[in-house]
N, C-alpha and C positions, 0 to 999 in steps of 0.2 A: 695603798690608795688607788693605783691602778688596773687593779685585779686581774685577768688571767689576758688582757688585751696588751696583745705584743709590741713593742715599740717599734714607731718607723725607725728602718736601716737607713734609708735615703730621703731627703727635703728637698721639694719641686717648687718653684715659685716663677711665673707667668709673668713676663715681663709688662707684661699689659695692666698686669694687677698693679703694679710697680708704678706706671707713669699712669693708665686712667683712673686708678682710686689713690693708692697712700699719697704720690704727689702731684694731686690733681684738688687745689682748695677750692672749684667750681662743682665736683661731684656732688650731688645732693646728699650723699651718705656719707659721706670722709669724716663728718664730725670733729673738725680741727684736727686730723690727724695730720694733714698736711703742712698747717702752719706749726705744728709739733715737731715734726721731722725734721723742716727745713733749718729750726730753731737750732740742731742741732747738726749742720752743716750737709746735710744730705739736698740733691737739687732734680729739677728736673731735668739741668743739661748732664748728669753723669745718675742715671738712675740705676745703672750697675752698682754702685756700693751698695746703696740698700738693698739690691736684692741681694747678695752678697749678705750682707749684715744679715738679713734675714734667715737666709739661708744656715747659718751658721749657728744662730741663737739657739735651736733646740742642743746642738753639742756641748755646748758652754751651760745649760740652764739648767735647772730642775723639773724635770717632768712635775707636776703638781697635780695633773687631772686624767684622766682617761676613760671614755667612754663609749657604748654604742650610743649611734644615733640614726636618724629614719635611712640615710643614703651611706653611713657608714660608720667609720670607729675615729673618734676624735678626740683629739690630745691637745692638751693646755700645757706650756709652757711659760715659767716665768724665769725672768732676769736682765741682765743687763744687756743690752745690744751695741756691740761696736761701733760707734760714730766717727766722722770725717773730723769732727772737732775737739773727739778726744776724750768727751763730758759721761758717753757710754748712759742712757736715761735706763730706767728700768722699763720694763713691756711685758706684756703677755702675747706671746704667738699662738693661734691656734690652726689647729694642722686635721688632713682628715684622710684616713686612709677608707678611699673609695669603694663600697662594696660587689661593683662591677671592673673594679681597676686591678691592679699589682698589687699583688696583697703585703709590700712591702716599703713603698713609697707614700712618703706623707705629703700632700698637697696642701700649699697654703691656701690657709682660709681669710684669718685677717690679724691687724695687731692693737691694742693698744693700751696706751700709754697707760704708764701706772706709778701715784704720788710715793708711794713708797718702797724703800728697798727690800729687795731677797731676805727670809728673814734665816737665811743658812747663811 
Protein backbone atom coordinates (compact mmCIF):
# COMPACT_ATOMS: atom_id res chain seq x y z
CA UNK A 1 0.00 0.00 0.00
CA UNK A 2 2.82 2.30 0.28
CA UNK A 3 4.81 1.82 -2.51
CA UNK A 4 8.46 2.57 -2.97
CA UNK A 5 8.02 5.80 -0.41
CA UNK A 6 10.23 5.38 2.42
CA UNK A 7 9.09 5.62 5.97
CA UNK A 8 9.87 8.46 8.21
CA UNK A 9 12.91 7.27 10.63
CA UNK A 10 12.10 10.39 12.87
CA UNK A 11 8.55 12.38 13.97
CA UNK A 12 8.70 16.20 14.43
CA UNK A 13 5.81 17.80 16.05
CA UNK A 14 5.80 21.92 16.67
CA UNK A 15 4.75 22.70 19.73
CA UNK A 16 2.82 25.54 18.51
CA UNK A 17 0.88 23.05 16.57
CA UNK A 18 0.12 21.54 19.93
CA UNK A 19 -1.37 24.57 21.99
CA UNK A 20 -2.51 27.04 18.89
CA UNK A 21 -4.59 24.14 16.88
CA UNK A 22 -5.21 20.52 18.60
CA UNK A 23 -5.68 22.49 22.00
CA UNK A 24 -6.85 25.45 21.02
CA UNK A 25 -11.21 25.06 20.79
CA UNK A 26 -11.09 28.89 19.50
CA UNK A 27 -8.99 28.02 16.21
CA UNK A 28 -11.32 28.34 13.28
CA UNK A 29 -10.13 24.93 11.95
CA UNK A 30 -9.81 22.58 15.04
CA UNK A 31 -12.99 20.98 14.19
CA UNK A 32 -13.73 19.81 17.72
CA UNK A 33 -10.58 18.31 17.88
CA UNK A 34 -9.82 20.05 20.89
CA UNK A 35 -12.94 19.42 22.84
CA UNK A 36 -11.94 15.59 21.59
CA UNK A 37 -8.59 15.59 23.03
CA UNK A 38 -9.34 17.21 26.23
CA UNK A 39 -12.14 14.60 26.45
CA UNK A 40 -9.57 12.37 26.93
CA UNK A 41 -7.43 14.04 29.54
CA UNK A 42 -4.86 15.77 27.54
CA UNK A 43 -4.79 19.99 28.59
CA UNK A 44 -3.68 23.03 27.68
CA UNK A 45 -1.70 23.50 30.83
CA UNK A 46 0.59 20.17 30.13
CA UNK A 47 0.63 20.26 26.15
CA UNK A 48 3.79 18.08 26.44
CA UNK A 49 1.77 14.67 26.65
CA UNK A 50 0.21 15.27 23.47
CA UNK A 51 2.94 16.08 21.77
CA UNK A 52 4.46 13.29 23.16
CA UNK A 53 1.42 11.06 22.49
CA UNK A 54 1.74 12.19 18.98
CA UNK A 55 4.90 11.79 18.48
CA UNK A 56 4.88 8.22 19.36
CA UNK A 57 1.63 7.09 17.50
CA UNK A 58 3.25 6.40 14.09
CA UNK A 59 5.68 3.59 16.17
CA UNK A 60 2.87 1.84 17.73
CA UNK A 61 0.40 2.26 14.42
CA UNK A 62 -0.05 0.90 11.16
CA UNK A 63 1.21 2.99 8.39
CA UNK A 64 -2.02 2.61 6.21
CA UNK A 65 -1.24 5.28 3.40
CA UNK A 66 1.69 6.86 1.71
CA UNK A 67 2.01 9.10 -0.78
CA UNK A 68 3.64 11.98 -2.97
CA UNK A 69 2.13 15.13 -2.60
CA UNK A 70 2.62 18.90 -4.26
CA UNK A 71 5.36 19.97 -1.33
CA UNK A 72 6.26 16.40 -0.39
CA UNK A 73 5.62 12.63 0.59
CA UNK A 74 2.80 12.02 3.07
CA UNK A 75 2.06 9.31 5.34
CA UNK A 76 -1.23 8.16 7.11
CA UNK A 77 -1.16 6.69 10.24
CA UNK A 78 -3.88 4.96 12.04
CA UNK A 79 -4.35 3.62 15.76
CA UNK A 80 -4.64 4.23 19.07
CA UNK A 81 -2.84 7.06 20.75
CA UNK A 82 -1.72 7.05 24.45
CA UNK A 83 -3.86 9.28 26.76
CA UNK A 84 -3.42 10.85 30.08
CA UNK A 85 -6.78 9.11 31.02
CA UNK A 86 -5.79 5.78 29.91
CA UNK A 87 -9.00 5.46 27.35
CA UNK A 88 -6.05 5.45 24.33
CA UNK A 89 -9.13 6.85 21.21
CA UNK A 90 -8.23 5.72 17.89
CA UNK A 91 -6.65 8.59 15.33
CA UNK A 92 -5.22 9.00 12.14
CA UNK A 93 -1.88 11.04 12.18
CA UNK A 94 -0.75 12.50 9.27
CA UNK A 95 2.93 13.18 8.71
CA UNK A 96 4.87 14.72 5.73
CA UNK A 97 8.32 14.39 4.70
CA UNK A 98 9.15 17.83 3.17
CA UNK A 99 10.55 17.83 -0.31
CA UNK A 100 12.96 20.69 0.55
CA UNK A 101 13.61 19.23 4.09
CA UNK A 102 15.53 16.05 5.62
CA UNK A 103 14.74 13.57 3.63
CA UNK A 104 14.12 11.48 6.62
CA UNK A 105 11.93 13.31 9.18
CA UNK A 106 8.33 13.24 9.18
CA UNK A 107 6.67 16.49 10.13
CA UNK A 108 3.36 16.62 11.67
CA UNK A 109 0.72 17.53 9.71
CA UNK A 110 -2.59 16.94 11.65
CA UNK A 111 -4.74 14.31 13.64
CA UNK A 112 -8.04 13.15 13.86
CA UNK A 113 -10.16 11.35 15.57
CA UNK A 114 -11.65 8.22 14.24
CA UNK A 115 -15.22 6.21 15.49
CA UNK A 116 -13.63 3.22 14.85
CA UNK A 117 -10.96 0.86 15.91
CA UNK A 118 -7.70 -0.62 14.07
CA UNK A 119 -8.95 -3.31 12.18
CA UNK A 120 -5.48 -5.40 12.85
Amino acid sequence: MTGDLANPRLFATELGKVTEFLLNPSHEDNKGRAKFLMAFGFTVGDPLKLLQAINLHPAGATLIKAYAAPHGRKFHYEGRIASPDGTNPNVRTVWQIDFDGPSDIGRFITLKPLDRLPDR
